[in-house]
N, C-alpha and C positions, 0 to 999 in steps of 0.2 A: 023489143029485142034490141040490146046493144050494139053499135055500129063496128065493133070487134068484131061478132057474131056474124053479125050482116058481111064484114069483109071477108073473112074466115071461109064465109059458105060461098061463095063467090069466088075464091082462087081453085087455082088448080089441084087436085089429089096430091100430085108430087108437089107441089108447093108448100103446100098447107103441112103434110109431111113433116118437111125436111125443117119448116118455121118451129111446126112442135117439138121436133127432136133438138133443135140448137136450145129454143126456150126450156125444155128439160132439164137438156145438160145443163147450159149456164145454170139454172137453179139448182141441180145438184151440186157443182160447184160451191157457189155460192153457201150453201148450207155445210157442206166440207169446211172450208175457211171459218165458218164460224162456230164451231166444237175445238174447244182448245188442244185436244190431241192433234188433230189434222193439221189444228195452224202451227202448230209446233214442225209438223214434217212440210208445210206447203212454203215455200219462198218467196220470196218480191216478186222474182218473174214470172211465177207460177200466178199470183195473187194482177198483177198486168193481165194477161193473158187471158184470165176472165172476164175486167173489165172489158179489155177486147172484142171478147167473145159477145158478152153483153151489149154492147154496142152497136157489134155485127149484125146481130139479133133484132136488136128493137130499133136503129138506126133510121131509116124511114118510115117503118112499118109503125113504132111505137105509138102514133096518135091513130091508127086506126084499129089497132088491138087490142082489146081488155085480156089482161092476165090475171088466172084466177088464183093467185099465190097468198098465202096469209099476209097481215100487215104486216110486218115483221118482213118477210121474205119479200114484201112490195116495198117497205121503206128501203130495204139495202138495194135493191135494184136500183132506184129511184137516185139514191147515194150514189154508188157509181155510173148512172148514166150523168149526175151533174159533174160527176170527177171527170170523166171525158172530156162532157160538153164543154164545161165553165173553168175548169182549171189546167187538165191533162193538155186538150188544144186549145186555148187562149192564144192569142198571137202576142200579149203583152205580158202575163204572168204565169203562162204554160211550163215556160222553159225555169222558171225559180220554182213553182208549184210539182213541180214532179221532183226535184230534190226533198220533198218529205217524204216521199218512199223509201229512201235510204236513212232519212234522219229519225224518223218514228215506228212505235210499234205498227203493227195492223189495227188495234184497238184506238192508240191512240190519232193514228192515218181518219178511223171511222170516225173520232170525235172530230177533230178538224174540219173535214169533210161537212160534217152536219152542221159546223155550227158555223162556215163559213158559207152553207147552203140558208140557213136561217136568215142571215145578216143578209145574204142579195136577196131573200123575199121580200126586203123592207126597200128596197129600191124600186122607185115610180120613174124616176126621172135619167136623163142620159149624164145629168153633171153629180150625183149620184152613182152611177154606173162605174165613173170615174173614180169617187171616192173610195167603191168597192175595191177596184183597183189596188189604188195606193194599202188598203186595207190589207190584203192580202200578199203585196208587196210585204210589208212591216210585217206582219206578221210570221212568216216565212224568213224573215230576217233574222228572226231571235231564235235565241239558243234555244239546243232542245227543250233543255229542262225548264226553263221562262215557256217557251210554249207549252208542254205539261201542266205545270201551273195556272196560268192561262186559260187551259181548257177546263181543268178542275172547275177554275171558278167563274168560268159561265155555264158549266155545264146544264144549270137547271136554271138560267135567265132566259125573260122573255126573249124576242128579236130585235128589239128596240134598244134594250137595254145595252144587250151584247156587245149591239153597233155603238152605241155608246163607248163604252171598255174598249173595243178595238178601234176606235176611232183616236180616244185619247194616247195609243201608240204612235201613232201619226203627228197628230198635234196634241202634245201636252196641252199648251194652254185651254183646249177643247174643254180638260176635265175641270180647272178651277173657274170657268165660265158656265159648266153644268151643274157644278155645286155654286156657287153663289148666286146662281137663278133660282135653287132649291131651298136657299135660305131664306 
């Protein structure tokens, strides 16, 4: 039996409740936002307000919960609990990182998200941590539309690689020191 399971039957009637009912809503949510009619009526602060919700939800609870949501509906969870955790409250790129709400779509907000969630899976180390940093930093920097582009074209790179590309944002020289060790 999973330790979700195991927690789950262990809390209280109105607990357990009230955990399923937020976890619902945020997923109906969640699933609203992503049918283009809905996003078309749903706003930034509306689209906040879930991750919020989200948040609320899995906040403590989320390492001892399994949620039985498709992939899909577990990747985007997954998504905006890193947008909270690593970006929305960041104490160093929190406060630049939530001005992409205002600068991108919601689709392209999700690419972002993903691909700047991919680039910190590749981080072992705390002088790394740092780089992600600066990474994010630059990248938030550029215009929308260089961010667009950007995303286009790592869209389907590994995490290695990405970190590559967005690294050489930072440091140029990075990129002609990665190609002439490739040659």
């Amino acid at each position: 039996m999973p330790n979700g399971v195991k927690a789950m039957e262990s809390m209280d009637p109105s607990a357990r409740e009230d955990m399923l009912a937020q976890i619902q809503e945020a997923h109906e949510k969640l699933v609203q936002l992503q049918t283009k009619s809905e996003r078309r009526r749903c706003g930034r602060r509306e689209r906040a307000r879930v991750v919020e919700r989200i948040h609320s939800c899995h906040g403590r609870r989320r390492g001892s919960v399994d949620t039985a949501f498709s992939t899909t509906d577990g990747q985007a969870i997954e998504d905006a609990l890193f947008w909270q955790d690593s970006l929305w409250s960041h104490p160093r790129v929190g406060k630049t990182a939530r001005q992409l709400v205002k600068e991108l779509s919601t689709t392209d907000l999700r690419g972002a998200v993903q691909l700047l969630r991919r680039v910190k899976t590749t981080s072992n180390s705390e002088d790394v941590d740092a780089d992600w940093e600066k990474i994010v930093l630059k990248f938030c920097a550029l215009k929308t539309l260089e961010k667009k582009e950007l995303l286009a074209k790592t869209v389907e790179m590994h995490a290695t690689d990405a970190r590559v590309v967005l690294w050489s944002l930072v440091d140029p020289n990075a990129a002609k020191a990665q190609s002439d060790t490739d040659d």
